[in-house]
Structure formats: structure tokens, C-alpha cells
Biopython code that builds the backbone (N, CA, C, O; Angstrom):
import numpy as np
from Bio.PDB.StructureBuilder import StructureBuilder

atoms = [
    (1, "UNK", "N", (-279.501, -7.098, 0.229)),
    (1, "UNK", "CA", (-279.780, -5.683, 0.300)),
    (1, "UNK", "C", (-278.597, -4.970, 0.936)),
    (1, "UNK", "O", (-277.833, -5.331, 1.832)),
    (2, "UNK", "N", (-278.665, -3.845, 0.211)),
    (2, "UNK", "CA", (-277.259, -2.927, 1.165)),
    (2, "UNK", "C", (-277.503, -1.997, 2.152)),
    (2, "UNK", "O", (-277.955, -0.917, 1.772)),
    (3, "UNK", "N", (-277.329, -2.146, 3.221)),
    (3, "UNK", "CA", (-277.484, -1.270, 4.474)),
    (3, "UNK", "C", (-276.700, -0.872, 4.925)),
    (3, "UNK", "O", (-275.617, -1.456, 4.902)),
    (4, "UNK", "N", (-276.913, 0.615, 5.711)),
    (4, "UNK", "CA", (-275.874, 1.695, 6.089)),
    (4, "UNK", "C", (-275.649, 1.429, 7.370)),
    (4, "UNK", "O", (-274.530, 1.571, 7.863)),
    (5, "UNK", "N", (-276.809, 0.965, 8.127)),
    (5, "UNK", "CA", (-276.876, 1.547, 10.165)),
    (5, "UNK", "C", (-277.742, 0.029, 9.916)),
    (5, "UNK", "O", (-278.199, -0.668, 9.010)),
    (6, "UNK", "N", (-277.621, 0.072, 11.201)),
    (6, "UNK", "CA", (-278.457, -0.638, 12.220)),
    (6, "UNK", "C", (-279.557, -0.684, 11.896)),
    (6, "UNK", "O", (-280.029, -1.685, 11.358)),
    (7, "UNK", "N", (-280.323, 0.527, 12.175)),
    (7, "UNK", "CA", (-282.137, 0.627, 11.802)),
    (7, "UNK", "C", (-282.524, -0.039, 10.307)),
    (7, "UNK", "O", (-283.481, -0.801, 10.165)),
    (8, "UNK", "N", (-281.397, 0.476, 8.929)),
    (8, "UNK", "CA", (-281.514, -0.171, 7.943)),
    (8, "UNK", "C", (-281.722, -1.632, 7.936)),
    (8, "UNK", "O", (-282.523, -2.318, 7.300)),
    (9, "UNK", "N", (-280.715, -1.980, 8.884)),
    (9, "UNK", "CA", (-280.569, -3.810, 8.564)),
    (9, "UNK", "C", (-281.890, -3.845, 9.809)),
    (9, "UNK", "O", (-282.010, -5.044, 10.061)),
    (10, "UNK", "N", (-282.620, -3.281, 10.428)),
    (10, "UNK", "CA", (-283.735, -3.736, 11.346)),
    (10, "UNK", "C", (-284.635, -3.930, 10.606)),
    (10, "UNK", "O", (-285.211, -5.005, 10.438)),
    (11, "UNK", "N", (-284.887, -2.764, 10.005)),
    (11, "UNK", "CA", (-285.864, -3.125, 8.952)),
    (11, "UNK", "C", (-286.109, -3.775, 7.573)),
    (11, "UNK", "O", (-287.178, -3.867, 6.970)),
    (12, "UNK", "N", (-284.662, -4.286, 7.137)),
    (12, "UNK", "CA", (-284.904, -5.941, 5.848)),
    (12, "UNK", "C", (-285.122, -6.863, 6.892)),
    (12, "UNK", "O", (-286.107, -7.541, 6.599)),
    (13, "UNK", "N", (-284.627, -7.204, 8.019)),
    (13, "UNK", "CA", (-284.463, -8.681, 8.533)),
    (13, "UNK", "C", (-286.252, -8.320, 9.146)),
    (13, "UNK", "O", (-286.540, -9.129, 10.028)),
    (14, "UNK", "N", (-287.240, -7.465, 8.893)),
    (14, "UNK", "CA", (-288.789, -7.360, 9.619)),
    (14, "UNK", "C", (-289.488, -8.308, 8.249)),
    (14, "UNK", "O", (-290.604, -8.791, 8.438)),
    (15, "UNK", "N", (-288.862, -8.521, 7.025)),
    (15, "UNK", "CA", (-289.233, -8.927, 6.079)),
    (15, "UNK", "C", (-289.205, -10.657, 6.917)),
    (15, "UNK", "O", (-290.193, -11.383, 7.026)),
    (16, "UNK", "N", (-288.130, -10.904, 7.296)),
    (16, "UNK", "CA", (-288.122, -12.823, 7.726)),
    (16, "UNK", "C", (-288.165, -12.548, 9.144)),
    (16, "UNK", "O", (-287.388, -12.031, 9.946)),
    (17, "UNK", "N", (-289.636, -13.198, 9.214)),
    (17, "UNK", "CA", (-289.633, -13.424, 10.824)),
    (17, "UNK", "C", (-288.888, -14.413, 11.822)),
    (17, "UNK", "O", (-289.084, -14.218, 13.021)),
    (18, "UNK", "N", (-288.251, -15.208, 11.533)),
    (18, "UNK", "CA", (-287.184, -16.005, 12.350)),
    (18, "UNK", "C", (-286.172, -15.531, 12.490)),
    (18, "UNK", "O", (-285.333, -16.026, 13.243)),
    (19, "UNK", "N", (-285.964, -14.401, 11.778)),
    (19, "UNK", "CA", (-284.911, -13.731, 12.037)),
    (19, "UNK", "C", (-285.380, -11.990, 12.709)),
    (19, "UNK", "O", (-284.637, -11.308, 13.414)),
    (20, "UNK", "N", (-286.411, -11.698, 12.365)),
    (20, "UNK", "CA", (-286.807, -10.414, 13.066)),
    (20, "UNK", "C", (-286.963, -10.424, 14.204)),
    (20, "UNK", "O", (-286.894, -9.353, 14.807)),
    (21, "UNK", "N", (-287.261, -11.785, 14.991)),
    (21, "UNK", "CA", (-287.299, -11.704, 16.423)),
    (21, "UNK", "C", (-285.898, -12.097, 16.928)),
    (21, "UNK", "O", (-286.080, -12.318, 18.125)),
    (22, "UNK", "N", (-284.531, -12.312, 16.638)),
    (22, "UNK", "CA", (-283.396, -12.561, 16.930)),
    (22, "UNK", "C", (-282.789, -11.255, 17.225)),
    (22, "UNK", "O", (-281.843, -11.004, 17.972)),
    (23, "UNK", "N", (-283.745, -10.207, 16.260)),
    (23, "UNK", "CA", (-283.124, -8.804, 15.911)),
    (23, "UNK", "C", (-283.939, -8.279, 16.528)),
    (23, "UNK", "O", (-283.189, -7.383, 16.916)),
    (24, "UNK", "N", (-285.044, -7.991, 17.070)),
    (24, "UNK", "CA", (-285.834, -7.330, 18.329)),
    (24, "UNK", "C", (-285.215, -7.865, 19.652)),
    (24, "UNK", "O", (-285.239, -7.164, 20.664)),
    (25, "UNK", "N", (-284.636, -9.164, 19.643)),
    (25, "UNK", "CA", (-284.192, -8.901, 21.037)),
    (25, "UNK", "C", (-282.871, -8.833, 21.204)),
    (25, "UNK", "O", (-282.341, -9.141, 22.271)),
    (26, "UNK", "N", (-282.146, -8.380, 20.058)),
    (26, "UNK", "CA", (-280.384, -7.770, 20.035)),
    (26, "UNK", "C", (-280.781, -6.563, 20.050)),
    (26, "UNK", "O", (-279.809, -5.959, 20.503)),
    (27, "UNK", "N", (-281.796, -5.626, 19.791)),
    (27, "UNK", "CA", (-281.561, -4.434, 19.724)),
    (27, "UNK", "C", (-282.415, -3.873, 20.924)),
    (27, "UNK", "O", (-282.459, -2.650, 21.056)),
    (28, "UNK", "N", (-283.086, -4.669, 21.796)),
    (28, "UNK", "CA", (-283.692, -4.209, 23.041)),
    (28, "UNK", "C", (-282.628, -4.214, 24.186)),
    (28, "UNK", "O", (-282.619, -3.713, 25.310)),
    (29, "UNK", "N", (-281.739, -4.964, 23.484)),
    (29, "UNK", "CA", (-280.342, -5.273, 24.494)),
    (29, "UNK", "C", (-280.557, -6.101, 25.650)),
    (29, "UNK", "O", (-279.959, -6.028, 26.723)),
    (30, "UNK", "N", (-281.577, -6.986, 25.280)),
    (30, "UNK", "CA", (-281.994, -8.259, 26.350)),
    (30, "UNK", "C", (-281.070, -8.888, 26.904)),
    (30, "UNK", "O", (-280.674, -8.825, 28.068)),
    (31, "UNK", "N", (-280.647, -9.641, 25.864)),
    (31, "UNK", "CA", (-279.637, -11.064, 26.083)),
    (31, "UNK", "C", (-278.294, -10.780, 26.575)),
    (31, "UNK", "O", (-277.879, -11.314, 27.604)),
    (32, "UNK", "N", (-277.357, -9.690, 25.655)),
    (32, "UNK", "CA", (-276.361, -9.581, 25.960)),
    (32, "UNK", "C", (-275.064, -10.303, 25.296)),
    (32, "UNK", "O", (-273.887, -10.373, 25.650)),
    (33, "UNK", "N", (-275.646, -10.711, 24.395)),
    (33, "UNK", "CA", (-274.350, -11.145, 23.699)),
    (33, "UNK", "C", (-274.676, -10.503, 22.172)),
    (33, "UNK", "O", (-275.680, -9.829, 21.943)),
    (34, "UNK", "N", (-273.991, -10.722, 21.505)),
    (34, "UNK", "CA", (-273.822, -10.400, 19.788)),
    (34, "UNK", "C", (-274.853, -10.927, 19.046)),
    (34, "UNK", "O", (-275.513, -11.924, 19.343)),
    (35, "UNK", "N", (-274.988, -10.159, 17.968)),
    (35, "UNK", "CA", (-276.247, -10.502, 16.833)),
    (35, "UNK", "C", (-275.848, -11.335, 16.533)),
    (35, "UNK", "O", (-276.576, -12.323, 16.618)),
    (36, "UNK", "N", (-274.209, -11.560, 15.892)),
    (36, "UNK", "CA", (-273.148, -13.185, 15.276)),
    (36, "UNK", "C", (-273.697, -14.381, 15.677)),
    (36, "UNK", "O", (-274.146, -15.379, 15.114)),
    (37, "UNK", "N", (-273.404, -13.694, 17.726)),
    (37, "UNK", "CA", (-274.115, -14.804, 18.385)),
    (37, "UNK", "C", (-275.275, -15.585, 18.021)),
    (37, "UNK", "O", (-275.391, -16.752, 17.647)),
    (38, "UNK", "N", (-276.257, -14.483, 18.259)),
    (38, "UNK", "CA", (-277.380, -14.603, 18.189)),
    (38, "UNK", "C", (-277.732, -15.661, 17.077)),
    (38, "UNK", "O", (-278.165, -16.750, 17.452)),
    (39, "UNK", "N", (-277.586, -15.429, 15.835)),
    (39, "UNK", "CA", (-277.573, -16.228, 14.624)),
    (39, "UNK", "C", (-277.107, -17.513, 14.678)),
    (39, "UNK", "O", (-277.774, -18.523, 14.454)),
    (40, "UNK", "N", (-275.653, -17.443, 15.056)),
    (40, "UNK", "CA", (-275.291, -18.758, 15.282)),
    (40, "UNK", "C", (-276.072, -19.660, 15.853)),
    (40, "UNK", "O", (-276.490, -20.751, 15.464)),
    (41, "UNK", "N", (-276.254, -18.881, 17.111)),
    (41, "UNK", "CA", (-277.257, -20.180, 17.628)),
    (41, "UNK", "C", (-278.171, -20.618, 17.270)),
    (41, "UNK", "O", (-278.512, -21.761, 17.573)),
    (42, "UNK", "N", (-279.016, -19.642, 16.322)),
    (42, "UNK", "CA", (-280.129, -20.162, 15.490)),
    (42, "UNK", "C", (-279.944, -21.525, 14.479)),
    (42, "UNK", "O", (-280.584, -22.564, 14.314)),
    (43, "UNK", "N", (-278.542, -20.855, 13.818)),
    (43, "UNK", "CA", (-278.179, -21.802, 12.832)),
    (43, "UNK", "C", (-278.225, -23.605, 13.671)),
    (43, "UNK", "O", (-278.973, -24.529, 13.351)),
    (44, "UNK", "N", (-276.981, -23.599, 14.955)),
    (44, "UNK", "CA", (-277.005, -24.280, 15.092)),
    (44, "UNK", "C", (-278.343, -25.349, 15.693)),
    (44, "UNK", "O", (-278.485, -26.568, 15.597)),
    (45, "UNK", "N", (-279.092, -24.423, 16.250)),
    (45, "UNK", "CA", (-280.700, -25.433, 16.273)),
    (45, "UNK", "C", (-281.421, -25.709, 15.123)),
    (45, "UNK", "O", (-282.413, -26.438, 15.126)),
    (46, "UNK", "N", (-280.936, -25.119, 14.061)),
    (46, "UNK", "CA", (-281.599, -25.621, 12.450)),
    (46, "UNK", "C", (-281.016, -27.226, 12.611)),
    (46, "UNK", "O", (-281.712, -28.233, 12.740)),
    (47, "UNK", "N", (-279.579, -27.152, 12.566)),
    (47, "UNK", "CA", (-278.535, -28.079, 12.101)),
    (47, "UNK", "C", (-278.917, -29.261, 12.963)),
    (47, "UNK", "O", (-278.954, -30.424, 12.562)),
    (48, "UNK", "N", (-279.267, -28.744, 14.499)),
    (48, "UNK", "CA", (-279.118, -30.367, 15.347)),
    (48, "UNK", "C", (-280.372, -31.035, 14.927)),
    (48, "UNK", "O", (-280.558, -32.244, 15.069)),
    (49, "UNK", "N", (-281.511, -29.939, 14.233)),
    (49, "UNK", "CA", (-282.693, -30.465, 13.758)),
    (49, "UNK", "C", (-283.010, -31.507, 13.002)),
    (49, "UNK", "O", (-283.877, -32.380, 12.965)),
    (50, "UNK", "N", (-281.614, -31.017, 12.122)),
    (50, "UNK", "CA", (-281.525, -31.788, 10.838)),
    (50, "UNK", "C", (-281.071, -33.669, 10.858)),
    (50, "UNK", "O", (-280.859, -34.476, 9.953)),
    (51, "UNK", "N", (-281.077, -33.763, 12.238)),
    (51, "UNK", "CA", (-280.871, -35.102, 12.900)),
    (51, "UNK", "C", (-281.805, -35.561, 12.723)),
    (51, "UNK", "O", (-281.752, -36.791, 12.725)),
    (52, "UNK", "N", (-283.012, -35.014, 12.500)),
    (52, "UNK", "CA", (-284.191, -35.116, 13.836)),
    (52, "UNK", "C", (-284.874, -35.989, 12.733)),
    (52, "UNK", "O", (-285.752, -36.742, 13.154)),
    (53, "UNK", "N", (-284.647, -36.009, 11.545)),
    (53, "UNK", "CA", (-285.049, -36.324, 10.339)),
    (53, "UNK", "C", (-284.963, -37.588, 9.560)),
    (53, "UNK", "O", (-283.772, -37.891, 9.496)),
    (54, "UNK", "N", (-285.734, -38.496, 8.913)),
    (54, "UNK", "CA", (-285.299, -39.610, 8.708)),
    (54, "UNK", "C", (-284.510, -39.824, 7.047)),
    (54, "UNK", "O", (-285.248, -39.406, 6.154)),
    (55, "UNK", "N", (-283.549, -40.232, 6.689)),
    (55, "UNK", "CA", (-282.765, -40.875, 5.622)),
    (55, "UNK", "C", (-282.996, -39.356, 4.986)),
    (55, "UNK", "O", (-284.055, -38.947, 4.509)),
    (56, "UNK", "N", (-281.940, -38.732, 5.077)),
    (56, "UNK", "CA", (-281.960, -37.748, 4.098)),
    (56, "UNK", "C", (-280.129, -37.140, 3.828)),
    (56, "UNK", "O", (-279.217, -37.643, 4.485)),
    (57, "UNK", "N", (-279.935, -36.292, 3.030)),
    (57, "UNK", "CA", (-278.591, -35.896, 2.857)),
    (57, "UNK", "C", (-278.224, -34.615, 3.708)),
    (57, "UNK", "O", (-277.099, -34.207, 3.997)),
    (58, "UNK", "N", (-279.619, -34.013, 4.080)),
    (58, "UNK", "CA", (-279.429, -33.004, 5.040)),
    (58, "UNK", "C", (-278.400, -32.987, 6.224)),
    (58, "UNK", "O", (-277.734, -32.007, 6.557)),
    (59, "UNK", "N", (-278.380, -34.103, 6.746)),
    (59, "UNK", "CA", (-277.288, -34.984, 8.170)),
    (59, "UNK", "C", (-276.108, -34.483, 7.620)),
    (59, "UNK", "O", (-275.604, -33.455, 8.072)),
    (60, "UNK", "N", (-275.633, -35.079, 6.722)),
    (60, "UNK", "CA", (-274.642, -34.932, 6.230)),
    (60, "UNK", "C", (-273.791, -33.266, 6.314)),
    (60, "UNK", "O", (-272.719, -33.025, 6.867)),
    (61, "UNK", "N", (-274.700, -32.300, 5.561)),
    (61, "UNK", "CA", (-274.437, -30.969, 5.751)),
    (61, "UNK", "C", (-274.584, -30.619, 6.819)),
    (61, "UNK", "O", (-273.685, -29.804, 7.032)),
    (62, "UNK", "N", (-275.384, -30.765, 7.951)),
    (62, "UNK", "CA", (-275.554, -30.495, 9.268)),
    (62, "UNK", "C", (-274.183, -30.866, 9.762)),
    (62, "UNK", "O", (-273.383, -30.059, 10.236)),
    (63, "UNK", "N", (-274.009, -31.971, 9.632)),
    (63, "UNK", "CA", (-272.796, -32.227, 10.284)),
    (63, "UNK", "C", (-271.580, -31.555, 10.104)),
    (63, "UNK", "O", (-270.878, -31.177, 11.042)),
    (64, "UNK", "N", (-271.259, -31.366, 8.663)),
    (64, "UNK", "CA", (-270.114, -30.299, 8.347)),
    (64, "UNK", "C", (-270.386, -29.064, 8.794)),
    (64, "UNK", "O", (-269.462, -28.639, 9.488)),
    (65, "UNK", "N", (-271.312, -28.293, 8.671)),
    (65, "UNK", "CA", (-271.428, -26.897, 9.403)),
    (65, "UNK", "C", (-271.460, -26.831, 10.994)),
    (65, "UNK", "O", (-271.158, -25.858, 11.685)),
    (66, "UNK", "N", (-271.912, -28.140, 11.439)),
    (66, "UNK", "CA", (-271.680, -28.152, 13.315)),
    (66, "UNK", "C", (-270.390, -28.629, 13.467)),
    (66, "UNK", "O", (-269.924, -28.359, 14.574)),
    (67, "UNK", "N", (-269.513, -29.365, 12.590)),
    (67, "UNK", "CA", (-267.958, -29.322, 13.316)),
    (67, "UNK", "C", (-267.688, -27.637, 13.007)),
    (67, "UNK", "O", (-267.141, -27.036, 13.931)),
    (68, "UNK", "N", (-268.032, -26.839, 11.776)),
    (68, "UNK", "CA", (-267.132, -25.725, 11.881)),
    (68, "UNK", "C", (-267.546, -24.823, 12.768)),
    (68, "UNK", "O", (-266.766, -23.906, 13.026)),
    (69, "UNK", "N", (-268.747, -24.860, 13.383)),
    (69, "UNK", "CA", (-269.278, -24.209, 14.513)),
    (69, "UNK", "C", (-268.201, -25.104, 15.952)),
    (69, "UNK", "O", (-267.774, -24.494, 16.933)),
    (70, "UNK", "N", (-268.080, -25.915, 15.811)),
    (70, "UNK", "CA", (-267.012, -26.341, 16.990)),
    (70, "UNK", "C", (-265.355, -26.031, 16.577)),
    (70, "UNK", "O", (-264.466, -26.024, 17.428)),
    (71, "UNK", "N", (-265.157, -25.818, 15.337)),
    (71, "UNK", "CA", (-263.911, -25.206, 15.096)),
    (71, "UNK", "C", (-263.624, -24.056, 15.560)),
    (71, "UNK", "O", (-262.504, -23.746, 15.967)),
    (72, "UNK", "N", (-264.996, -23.031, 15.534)),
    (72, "UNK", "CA", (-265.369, -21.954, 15.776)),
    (72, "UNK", "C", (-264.876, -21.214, 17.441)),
    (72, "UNK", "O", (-264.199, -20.303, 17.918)),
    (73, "UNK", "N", (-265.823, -22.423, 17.859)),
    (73, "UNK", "CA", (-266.029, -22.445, 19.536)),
    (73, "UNK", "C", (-264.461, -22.779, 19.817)),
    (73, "UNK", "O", (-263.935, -22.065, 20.672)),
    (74, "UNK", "N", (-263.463, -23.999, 19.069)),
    (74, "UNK", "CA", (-262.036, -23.654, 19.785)),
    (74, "UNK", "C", (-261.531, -22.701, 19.413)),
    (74, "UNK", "O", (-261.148, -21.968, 20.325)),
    (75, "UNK", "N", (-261.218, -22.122, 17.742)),
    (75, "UNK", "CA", (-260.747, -20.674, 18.045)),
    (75, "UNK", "C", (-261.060, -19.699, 19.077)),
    (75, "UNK", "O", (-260.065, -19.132, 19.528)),
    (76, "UNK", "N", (-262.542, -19.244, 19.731)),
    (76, "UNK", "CA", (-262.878, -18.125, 20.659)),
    (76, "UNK", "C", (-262.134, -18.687, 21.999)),
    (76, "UNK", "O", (-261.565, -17.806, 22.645)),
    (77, "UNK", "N", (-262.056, -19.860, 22.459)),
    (77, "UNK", "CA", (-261.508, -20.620, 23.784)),
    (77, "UNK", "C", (-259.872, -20.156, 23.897)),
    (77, "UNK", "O", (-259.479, -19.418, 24.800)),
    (78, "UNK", "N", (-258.889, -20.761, 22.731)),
    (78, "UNK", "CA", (-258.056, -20.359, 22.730)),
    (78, "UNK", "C", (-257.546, -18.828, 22.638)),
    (78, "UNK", "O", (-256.465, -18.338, 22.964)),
    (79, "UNK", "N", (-258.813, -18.193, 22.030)),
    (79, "UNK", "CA", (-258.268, -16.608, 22.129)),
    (79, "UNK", "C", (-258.417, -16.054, 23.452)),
    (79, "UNK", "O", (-257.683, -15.199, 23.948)),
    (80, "UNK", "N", (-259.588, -16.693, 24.079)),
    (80, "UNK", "CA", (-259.678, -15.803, 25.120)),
    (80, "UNK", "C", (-258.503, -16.002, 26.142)),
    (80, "UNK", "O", (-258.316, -15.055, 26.906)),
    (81, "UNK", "N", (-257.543, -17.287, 26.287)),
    (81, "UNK", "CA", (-256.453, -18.119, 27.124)),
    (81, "UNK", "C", (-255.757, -16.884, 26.812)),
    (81, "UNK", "O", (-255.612, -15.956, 27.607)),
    (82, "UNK", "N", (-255.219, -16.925, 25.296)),
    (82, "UNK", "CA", (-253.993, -16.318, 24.933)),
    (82, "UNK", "C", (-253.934, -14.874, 24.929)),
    (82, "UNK", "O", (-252.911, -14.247, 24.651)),
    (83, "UNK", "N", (-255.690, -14.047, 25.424)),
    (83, "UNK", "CA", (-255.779, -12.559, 25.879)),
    (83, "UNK", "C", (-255.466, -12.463, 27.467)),
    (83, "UNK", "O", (-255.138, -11.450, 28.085)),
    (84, "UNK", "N", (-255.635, -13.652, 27.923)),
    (84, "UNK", "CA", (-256.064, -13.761, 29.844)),
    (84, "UNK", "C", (-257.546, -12.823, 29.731)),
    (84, "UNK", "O", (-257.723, -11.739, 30.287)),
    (85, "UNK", "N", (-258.641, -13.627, 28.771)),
    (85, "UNK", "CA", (-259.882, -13.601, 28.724)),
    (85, "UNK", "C", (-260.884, -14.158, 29.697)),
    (85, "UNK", "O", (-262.075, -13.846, 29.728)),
    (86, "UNK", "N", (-260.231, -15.084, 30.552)),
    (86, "UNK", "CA", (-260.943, -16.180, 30.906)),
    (86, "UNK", "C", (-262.119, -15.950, 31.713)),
    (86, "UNK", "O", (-262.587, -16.906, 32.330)),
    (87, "UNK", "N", (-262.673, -14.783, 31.795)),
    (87, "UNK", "CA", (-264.293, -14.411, 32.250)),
    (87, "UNK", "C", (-264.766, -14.511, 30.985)),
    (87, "UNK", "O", (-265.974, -14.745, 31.014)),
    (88, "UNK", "N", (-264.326, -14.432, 29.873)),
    (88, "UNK", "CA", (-265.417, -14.111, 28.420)),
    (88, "UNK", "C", (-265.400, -15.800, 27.386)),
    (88, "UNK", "O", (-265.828, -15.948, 26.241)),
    (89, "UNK", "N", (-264.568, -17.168, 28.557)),
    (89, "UNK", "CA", (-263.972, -18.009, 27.904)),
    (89, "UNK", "C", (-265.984, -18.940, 27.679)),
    (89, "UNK", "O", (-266.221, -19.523, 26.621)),
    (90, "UNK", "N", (-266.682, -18.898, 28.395)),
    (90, "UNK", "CA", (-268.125, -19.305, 28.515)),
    (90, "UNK", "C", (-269.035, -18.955, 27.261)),
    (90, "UNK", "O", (-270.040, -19.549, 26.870)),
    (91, "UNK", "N", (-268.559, -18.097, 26.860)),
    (91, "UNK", "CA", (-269.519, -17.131, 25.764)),
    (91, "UNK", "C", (-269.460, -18.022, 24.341)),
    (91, "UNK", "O", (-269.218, -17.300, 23.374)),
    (92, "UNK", "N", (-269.567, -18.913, 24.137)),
    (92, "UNK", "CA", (-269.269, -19.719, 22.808)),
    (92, "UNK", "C", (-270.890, -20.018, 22.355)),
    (92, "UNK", "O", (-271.954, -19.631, 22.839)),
    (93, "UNK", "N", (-270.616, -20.750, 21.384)),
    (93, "UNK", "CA", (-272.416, -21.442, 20.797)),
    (93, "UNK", "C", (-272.154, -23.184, 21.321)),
    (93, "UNK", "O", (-271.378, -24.007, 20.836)),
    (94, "UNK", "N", (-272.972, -23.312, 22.299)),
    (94, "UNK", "CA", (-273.195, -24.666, 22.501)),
    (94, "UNK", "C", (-273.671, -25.654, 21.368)),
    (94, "UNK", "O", (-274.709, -25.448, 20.739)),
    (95, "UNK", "N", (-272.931, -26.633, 21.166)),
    (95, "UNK", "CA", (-273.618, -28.010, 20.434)),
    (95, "UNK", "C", (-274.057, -28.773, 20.725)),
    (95, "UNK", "O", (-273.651, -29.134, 21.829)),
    (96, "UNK", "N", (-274.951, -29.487, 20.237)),
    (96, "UNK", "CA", (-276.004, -30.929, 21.171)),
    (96, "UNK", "C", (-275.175, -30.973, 23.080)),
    (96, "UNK", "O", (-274.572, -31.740, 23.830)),
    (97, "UNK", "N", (-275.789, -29.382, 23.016)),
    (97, "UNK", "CA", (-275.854, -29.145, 24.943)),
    (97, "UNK", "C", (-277.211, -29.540, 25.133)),
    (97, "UNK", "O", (-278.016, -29.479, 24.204)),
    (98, "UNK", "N", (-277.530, -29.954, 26.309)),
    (98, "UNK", "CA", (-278.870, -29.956, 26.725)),
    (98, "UNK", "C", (-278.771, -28.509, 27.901)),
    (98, "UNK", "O", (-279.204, -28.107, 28.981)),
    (99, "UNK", "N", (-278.035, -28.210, 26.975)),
    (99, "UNK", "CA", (-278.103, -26.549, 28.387)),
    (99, "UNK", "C", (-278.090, -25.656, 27.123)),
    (99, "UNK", "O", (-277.572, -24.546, 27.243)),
    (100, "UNK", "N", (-278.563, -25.989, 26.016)),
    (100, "UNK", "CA", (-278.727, -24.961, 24.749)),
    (100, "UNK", "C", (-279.224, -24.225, 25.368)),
    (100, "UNK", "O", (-279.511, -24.530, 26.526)),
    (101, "UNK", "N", (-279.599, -22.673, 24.747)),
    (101, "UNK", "CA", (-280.749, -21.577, 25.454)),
    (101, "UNK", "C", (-282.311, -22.480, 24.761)),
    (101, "UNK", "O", (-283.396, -22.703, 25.298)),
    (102, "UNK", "N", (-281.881, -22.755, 23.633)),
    (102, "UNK", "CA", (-283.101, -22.807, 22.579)),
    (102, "UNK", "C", (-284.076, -24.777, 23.286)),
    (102, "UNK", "O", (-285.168, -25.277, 23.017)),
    (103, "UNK", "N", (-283.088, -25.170, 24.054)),
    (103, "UNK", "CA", (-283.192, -26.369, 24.488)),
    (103, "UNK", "C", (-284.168, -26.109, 26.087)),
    (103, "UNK", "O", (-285.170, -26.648, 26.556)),
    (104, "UNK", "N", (-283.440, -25.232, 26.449)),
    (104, "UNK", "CA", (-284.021, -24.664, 28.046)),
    (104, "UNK", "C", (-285.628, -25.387, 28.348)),
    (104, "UNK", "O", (-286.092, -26.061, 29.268)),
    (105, "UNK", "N", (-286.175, -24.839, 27.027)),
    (105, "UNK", "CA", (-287.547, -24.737, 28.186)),
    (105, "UNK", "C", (-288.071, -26.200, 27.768)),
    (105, "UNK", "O", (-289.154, -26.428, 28.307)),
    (106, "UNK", "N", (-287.682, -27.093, 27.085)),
    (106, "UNK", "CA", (-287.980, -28.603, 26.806)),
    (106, "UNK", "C", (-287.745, -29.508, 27.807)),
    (106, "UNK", "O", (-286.826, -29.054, 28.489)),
    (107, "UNK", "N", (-288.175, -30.722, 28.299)),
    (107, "UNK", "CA", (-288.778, -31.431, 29.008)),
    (107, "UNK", "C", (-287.636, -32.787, 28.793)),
    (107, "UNK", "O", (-288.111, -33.880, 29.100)),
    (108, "UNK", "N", (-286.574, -32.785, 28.428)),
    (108, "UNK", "CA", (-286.255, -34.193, 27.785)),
    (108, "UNK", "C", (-285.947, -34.699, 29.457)),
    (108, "UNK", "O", (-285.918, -34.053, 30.505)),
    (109, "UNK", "N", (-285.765, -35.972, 29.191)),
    (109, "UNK", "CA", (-285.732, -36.889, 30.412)),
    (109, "UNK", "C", (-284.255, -37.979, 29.727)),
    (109, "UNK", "O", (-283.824, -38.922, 30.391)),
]
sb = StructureBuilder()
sb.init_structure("model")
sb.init_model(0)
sb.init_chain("A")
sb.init_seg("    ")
for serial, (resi, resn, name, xyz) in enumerate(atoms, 1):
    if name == "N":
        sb.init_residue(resn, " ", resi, " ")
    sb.init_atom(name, np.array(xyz, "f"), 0.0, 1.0, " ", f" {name:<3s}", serial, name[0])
structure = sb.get_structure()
């Protein structure tokens, strides 16, 4: 769909709810980081999911889209060095962190 503003794209993404609540709390200005963000990290808890799974080809693609999410994470590292960023150098998408946000409230031992 083609959208002009903000409110436009609020209201296609009310159509998919896994994504309408990513977008209620980027636009309440909760979190504090980027919608990009925001997504990413979604993506990447799809992807570590896709572990979670037995004999399938899914792994496989998971895996290529979580190195480019870590390709990702060194481009922003090195940019922030080569701005003298280094308060904004934290702000990346964690991978199989157990300090994920989406990991937080789980119990692993």
C-alpha cells in the first residue's frame, strides 16, 4: 500500500497485529528507539525461532538473514567510532543475547 504520513502507515500496519502493536508503541514514544529498530528485532526473534524447530530448511534462511543482521550491527558500531558516537555505540539489534528485550521476561536457567 502507498502511504503519505505516519497516521497512513498506522493505519495499514492495524490490519497485522504483530505488527500493530510494534507501531502503537513507536508512536506512543515508549521505547525510544526507531520503528527500523523496532522491526528488526521482531524479525530477529522470528529467525532465532526458527532454531527452535526440528529438520527443516527454515535454519538455513534464519541463519543467512541473522549473519546480515550482524553485518548490520558491525556497520552501526563502526559508524558510530568513526562519528565519535560512542554513547549511541549500544543501540544495535541483539542476536541469540539472553539480554534480548523479547527474551527479558523468560525464565531460562
Amino acid at each position: 500500500a502507498d502511504v503519505g504520513d505516519e497516521d497512513e502507515l498506522g493505519r495499514v500496519l492495524e490490519l497485522f497485529p504483530q505488527y500493530a502493536s510494534i507501531w502503537n508503541v513507536h508512536a506512543a514514544g515508549g521505547d525510544g528507539k526507531s520503528i527500523d529498530d523496532a522491526f528488526y528485532e521482531r524479525d530477529v526473534q522470528m529467525l532465532e525461532l526458527a532454531f527452535e524447530g526440528q529438520m527443516h530448511y527454515g535454519a538455513f534462511y534464519a541463519y543467512v538473514k541473522l549473519k546480515e543482521q550482524e553485518i548490520r550491527n558491525l556497520v552501526w558500531i563502526s559508524e558510530c567510532i568513526l562519528q565519535q558516537q560512542k554513547e549511541e555505540i549500544n543501540k544495535f539489534v541483539p542476536v541469540f543475547s539472553f539480554h534480548a528485550p523479547w527474551r527479558a521476561g523468560s525464565k531460562r536457567r
